[in-house]
N, CA, C and O atoms as a Tinker XYZ file with bonds, in Angstrom:
   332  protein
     1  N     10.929000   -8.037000   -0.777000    73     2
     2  CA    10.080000   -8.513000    0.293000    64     1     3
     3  C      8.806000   -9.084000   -0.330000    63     2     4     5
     4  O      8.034000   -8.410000   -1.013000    81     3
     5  N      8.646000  -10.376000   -0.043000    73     3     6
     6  CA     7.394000  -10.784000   -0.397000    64     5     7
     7  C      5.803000  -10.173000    0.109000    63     6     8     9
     8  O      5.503000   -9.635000    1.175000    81     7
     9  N      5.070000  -10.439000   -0.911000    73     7    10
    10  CA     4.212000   -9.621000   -0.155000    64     9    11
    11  C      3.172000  -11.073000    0.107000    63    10    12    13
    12  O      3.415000  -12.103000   -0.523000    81    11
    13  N      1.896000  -10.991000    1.202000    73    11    14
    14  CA     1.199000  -12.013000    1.713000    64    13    15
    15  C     -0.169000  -11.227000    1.987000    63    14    16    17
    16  O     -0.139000  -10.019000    2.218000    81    15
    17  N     -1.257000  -11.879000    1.959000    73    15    18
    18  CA    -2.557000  -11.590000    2.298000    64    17    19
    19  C     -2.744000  -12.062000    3.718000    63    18    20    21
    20  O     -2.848000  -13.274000    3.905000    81    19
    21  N     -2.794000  -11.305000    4.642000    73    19    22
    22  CA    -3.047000  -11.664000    6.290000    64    21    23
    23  C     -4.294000  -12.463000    6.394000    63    22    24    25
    24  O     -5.384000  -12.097000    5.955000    81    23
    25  N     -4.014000  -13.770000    7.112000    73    23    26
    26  CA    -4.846000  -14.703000    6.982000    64    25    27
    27  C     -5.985000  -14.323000    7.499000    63    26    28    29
    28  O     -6.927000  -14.805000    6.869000    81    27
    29  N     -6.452000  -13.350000    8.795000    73    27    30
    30  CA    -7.612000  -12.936000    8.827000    64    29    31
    31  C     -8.346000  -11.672000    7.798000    63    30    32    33
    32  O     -9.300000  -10.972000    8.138000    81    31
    33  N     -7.717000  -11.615000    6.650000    73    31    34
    34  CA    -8.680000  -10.553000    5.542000    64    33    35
    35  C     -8.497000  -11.545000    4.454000    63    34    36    37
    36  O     -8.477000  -11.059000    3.323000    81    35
    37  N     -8.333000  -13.064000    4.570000    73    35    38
    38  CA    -8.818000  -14.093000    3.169000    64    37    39
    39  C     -9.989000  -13.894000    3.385000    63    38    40    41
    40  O    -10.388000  -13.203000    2.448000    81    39
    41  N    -11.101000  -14.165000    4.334000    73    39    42
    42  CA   -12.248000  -14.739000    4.097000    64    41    43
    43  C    -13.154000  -13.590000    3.516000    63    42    44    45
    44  O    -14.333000  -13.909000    3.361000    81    43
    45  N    -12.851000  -12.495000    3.220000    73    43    46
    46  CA   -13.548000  -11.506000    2.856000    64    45    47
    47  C    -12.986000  -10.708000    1.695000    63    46    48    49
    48  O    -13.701000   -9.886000    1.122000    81    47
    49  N    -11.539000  -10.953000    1.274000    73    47    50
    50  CA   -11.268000  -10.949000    0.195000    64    49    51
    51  C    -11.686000  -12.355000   -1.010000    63    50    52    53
    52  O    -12.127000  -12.225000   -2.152000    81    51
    53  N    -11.473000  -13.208000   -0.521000    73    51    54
    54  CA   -12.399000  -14.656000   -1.926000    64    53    55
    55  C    -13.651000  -14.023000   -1.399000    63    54    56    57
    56  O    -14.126000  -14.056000   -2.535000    81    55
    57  N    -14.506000  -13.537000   -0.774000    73    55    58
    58  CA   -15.630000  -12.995000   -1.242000    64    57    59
    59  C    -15.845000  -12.073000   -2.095000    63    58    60    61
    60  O    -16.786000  -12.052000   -2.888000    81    59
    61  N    -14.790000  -11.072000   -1.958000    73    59    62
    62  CA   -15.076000   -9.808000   -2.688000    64    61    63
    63  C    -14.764000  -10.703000   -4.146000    63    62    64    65
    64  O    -15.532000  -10.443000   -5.071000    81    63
    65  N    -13.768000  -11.662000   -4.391000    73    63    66
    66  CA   -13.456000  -11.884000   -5.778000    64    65    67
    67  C    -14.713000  -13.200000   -6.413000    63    66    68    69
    68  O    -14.898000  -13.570000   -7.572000    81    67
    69  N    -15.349000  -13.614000   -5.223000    73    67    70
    70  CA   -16.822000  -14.457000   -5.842000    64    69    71
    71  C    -17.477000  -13.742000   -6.126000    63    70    72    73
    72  O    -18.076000  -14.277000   -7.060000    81    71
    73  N    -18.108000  -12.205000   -5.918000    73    71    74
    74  CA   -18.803000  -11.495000   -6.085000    64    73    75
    75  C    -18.611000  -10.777000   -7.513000    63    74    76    77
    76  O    -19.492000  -10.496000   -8.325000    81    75
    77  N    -17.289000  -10.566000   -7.599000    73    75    78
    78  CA   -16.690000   -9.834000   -8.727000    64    77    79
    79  C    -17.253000  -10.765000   -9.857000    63    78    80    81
    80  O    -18.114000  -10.438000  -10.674000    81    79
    81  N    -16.580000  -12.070000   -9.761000    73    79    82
    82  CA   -16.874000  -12.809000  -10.864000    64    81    83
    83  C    -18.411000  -12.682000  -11.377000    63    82    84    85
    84  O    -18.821000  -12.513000  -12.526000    81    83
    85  N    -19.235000  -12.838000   -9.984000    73    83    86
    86  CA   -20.516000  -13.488000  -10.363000    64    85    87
    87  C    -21.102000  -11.939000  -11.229000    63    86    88    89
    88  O    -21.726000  -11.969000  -12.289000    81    87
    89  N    -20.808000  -10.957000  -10.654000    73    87    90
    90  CA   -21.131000   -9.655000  -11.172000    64    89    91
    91  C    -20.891000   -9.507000  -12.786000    63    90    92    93
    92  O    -21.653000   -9.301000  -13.730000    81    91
    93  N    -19.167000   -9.751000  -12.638000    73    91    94
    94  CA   -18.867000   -9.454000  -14.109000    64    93    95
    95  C    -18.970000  -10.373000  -14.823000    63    94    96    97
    96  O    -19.519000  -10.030000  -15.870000    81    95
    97  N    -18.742000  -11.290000  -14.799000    73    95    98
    98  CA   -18.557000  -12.181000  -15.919000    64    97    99
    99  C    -19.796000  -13.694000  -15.574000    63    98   100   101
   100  O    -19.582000  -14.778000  -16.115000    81    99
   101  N    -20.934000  -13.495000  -14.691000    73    99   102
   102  CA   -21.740000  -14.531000  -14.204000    64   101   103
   103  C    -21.572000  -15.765000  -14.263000    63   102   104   105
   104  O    -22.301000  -16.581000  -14.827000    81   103
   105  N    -20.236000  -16.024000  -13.464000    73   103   106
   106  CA   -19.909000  -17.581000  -13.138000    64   105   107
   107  C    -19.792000  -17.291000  -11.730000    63   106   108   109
   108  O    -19.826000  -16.240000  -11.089000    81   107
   109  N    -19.654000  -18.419000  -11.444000    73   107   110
   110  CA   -19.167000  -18.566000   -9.784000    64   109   111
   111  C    -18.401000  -19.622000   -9.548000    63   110   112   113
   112  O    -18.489000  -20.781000   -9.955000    81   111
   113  N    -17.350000  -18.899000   -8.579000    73   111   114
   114  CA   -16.178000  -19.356000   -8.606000    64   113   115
   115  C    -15.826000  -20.530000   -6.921000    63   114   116   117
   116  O    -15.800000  -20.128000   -5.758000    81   115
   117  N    -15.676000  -21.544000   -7.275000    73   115   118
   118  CA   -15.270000  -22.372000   -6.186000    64   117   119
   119  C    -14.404000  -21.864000   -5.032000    63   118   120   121
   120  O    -13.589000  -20.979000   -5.295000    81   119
   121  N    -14.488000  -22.304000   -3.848000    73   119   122
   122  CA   -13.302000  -21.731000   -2.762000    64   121   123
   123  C    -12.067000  -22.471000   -3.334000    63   122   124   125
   124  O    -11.106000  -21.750000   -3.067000    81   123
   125  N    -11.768000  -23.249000   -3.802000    73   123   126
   126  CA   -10.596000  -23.714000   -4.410000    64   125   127
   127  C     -9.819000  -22.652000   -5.657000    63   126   128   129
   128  O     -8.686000  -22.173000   -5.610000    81   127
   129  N    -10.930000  -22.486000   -6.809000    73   127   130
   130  CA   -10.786000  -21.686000   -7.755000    64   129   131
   131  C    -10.245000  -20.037000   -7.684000    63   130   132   133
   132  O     -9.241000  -19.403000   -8.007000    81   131
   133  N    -11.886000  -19.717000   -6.901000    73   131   134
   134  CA   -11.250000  -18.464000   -5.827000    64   133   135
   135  C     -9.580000  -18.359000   -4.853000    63   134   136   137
   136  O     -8.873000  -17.370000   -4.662000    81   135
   137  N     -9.458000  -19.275000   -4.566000    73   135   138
   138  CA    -8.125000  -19.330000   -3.449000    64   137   139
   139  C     -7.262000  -19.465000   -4.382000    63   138   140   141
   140  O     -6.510000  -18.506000   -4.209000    81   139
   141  N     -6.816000  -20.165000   -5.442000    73   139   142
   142  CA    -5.842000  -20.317000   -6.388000    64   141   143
   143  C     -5.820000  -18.985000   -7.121000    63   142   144   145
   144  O     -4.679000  -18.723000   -7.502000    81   143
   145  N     -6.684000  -18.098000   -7.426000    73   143   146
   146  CA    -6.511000  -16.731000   -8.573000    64   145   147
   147  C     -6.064000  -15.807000   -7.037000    63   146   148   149
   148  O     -5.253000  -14.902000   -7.234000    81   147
   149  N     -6.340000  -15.915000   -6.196000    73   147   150
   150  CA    -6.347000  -14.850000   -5.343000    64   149   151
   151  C     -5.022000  -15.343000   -5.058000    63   150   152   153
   152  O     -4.272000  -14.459000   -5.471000    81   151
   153  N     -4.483000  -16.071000   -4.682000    73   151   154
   154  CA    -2.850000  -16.292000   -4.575000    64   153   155
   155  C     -2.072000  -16.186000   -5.851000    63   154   156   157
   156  O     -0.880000  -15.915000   -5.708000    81   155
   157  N     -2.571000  -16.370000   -7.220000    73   155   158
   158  CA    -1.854000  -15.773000   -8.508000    64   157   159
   159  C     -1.852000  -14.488000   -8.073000    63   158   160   161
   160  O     -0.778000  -14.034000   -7.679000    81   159
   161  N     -2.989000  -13.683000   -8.055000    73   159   162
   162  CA    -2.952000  -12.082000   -7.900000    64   161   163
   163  C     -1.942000  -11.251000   -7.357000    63   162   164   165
   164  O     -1.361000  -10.219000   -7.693000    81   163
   165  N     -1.916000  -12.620000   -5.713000    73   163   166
   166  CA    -0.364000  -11.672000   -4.591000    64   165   167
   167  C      1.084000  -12.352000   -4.981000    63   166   168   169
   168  O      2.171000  -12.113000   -4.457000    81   167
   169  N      0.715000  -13.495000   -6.315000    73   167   170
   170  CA     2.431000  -13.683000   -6.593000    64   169   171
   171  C      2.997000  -12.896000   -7.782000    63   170   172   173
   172  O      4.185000  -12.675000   -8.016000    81   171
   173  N      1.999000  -12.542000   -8.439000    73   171   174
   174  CA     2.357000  -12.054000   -9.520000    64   173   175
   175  C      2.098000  -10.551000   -9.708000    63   174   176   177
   176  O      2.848000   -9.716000  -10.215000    81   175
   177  N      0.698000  -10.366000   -9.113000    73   175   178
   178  CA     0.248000   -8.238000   -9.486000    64   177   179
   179  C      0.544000   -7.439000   -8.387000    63   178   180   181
   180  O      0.564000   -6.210000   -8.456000    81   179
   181  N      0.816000   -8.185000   -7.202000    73   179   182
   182  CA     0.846000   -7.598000   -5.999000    64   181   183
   183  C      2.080000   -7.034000   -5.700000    63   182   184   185
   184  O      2.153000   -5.914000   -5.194000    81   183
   185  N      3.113000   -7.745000   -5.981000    73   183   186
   186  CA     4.527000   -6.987000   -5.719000    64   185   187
   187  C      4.080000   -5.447000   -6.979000    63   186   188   189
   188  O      3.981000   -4.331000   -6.470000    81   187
   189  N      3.878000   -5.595000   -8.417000    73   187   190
   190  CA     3.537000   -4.166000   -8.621000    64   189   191
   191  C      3.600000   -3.118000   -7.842000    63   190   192   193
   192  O      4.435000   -2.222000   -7.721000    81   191
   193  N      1.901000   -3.514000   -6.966000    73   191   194
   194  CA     1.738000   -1.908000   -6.447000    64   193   195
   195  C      2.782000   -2.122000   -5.040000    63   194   196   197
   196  O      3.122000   -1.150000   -4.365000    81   195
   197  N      2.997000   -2.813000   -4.884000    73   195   198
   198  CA     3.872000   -2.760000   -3.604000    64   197   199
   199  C      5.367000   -2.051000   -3.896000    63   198   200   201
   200  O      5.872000   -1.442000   -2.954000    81   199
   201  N      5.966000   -2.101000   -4.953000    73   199   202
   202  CA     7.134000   -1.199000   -5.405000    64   201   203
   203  C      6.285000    0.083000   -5.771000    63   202   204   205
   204  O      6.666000    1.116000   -5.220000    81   203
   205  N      5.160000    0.186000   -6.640000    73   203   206
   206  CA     5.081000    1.202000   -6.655000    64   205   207
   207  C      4.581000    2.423000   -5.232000    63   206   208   209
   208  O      4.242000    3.605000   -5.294000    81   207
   209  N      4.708000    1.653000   -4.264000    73   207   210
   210  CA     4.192000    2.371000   -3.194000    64   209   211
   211  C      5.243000    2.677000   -2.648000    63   210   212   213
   212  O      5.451000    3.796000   -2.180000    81   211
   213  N      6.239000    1.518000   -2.624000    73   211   214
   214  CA     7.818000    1.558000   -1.981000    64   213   215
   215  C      8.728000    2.959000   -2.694000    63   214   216   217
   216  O      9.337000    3.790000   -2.020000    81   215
   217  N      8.634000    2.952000   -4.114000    73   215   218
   218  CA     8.695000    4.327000   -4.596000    64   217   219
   219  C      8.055000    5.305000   -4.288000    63   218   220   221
   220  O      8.830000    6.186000   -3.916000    81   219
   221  N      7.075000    5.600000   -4.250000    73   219   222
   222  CA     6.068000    6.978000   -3.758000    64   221   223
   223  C      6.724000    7.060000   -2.568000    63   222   224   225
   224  O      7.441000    8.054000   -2.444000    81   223
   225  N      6.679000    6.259000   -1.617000    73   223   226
   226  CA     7.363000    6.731000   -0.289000    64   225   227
   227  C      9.064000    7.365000   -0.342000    63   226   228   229
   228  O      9.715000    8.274000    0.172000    81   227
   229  N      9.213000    6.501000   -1.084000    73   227   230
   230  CA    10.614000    6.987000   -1.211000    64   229   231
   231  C     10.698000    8.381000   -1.768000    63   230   232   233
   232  O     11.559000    8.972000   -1.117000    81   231
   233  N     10.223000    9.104000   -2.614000    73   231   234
   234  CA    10.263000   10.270000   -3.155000    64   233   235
   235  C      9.553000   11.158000   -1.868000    63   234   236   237
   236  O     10.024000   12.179000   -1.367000    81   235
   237  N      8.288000   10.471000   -1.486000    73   235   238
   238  CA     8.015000   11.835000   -0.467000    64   237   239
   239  C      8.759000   11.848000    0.774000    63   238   240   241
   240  O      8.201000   12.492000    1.663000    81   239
   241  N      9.923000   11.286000    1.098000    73   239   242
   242  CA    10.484000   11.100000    2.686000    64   241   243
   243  C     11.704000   11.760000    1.851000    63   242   244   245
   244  O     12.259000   12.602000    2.557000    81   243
   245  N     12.368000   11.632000    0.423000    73   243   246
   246  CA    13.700000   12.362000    0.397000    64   245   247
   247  C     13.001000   13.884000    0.139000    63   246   248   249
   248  O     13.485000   14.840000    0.746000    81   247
   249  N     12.261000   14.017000   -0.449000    73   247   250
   250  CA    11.712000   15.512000   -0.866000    64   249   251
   251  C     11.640000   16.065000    0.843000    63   250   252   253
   252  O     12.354000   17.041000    1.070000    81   251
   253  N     10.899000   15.554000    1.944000    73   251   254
   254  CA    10.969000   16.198000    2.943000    64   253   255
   255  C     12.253000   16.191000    3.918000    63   254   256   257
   256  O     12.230000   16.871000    4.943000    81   255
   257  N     13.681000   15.194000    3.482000    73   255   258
   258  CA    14.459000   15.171000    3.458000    64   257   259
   259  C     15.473000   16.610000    3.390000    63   258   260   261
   260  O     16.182000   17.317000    4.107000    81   259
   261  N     15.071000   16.496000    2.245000    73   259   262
   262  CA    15.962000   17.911000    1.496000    64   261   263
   263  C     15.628000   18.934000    1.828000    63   262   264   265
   264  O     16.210000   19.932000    1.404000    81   263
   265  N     14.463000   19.033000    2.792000    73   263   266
   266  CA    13.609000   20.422000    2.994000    64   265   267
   267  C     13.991000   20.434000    4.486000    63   266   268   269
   268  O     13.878000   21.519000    5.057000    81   267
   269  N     14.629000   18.893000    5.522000    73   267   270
   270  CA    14.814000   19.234000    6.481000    64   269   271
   271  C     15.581000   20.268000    6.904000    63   270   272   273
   272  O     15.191000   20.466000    8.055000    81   271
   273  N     16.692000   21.270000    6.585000    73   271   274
   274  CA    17.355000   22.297000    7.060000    64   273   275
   275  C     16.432000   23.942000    7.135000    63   274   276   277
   276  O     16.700000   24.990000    7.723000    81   275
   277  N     15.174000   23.501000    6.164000    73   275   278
   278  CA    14.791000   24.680000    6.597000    64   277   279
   279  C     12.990000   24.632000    7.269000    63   278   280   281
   280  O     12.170000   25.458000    7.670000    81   279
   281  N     13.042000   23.550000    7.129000    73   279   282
   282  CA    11.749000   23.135000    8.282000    64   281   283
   283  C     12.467000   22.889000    9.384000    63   282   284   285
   284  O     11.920000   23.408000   10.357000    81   283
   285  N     13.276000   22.424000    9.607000    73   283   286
   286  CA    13.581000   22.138000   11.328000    64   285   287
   287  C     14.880000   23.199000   11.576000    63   286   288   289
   288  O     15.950000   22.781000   12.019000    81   287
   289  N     14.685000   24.421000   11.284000    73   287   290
   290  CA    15.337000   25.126000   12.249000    64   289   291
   291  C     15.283000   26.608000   13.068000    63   290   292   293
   292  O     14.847000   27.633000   12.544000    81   291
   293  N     15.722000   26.543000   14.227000    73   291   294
   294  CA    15.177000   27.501000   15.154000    64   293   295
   295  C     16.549000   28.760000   15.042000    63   294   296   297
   296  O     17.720000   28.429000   14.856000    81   295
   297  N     16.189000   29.879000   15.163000    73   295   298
   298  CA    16.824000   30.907000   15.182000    64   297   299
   299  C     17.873000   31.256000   16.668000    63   298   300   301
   300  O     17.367000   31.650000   17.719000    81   299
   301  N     18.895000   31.098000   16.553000    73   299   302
   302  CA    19.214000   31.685000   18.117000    64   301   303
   303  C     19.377000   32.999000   18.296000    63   302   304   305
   304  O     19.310000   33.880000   17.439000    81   303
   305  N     19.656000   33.130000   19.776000    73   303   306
   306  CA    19.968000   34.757000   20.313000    64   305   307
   307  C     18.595000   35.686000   19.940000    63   306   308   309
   308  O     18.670000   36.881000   19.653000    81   307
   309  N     17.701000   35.142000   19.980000    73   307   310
   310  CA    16.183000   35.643000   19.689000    64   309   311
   311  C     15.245000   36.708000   20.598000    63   310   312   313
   312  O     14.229000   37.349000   20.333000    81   311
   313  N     16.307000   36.547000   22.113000    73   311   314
   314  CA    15.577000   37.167000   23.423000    64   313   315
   315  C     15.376000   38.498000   23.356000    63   314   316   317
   316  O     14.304000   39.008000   23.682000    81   315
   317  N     16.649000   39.338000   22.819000    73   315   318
   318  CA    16.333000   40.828000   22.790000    64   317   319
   319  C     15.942000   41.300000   21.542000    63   318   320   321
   320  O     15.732000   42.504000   21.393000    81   319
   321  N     15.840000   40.660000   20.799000    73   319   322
   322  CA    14.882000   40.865000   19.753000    64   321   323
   323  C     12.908000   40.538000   19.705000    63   322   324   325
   324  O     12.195000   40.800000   18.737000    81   323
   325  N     12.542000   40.062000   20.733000    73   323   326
   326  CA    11.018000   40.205000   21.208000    64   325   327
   327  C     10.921000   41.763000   21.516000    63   326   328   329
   328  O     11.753000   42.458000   22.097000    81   327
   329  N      9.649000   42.149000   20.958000    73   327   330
   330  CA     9.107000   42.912000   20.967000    64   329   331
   331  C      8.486000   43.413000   22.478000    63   330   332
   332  O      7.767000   44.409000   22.550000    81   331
């Protein structure tokens, strides 16, 4: 699955990455310049964490998986056994 930057959080992500630049490395970066690295970033680094998240989920939904038989179950014939 491809991953995409939702067009209403561009205009505040190329900020966060004009800021970055001007911070770290004191250039400043064009909306062209900016818009071209910020679309390298989601074609190339972004699937990364996106599998690696797709994994994490996957391990914590089978782990609670495997635990479903003894988290989800209720005891029967329980009535004359209340106190």
């Amino acid at each position: 699955m491809p991953t995409s930057l939702p067009k209403a959080d561009a205009p505040a992500a190329l900020a966060s990455l004009r800021s970055f630049f001007r911070a770290e490395f004191e250039q400043d970066l064009s909306d062209l310049k900016a818009r071209l690295l910020l679309d390298y970033f989601f074609k190339e680094l972004a699937p990364l964490a996106y599998n690696q998240g797709v994994r994490d989920a996957e391990t914590y939904f089978r782990a609670k998986v495997e635990d479903l038989s003894s988290t989800c179950f209720e005891a029967p014939f329980t009535h004359w056994r209340k106190p």
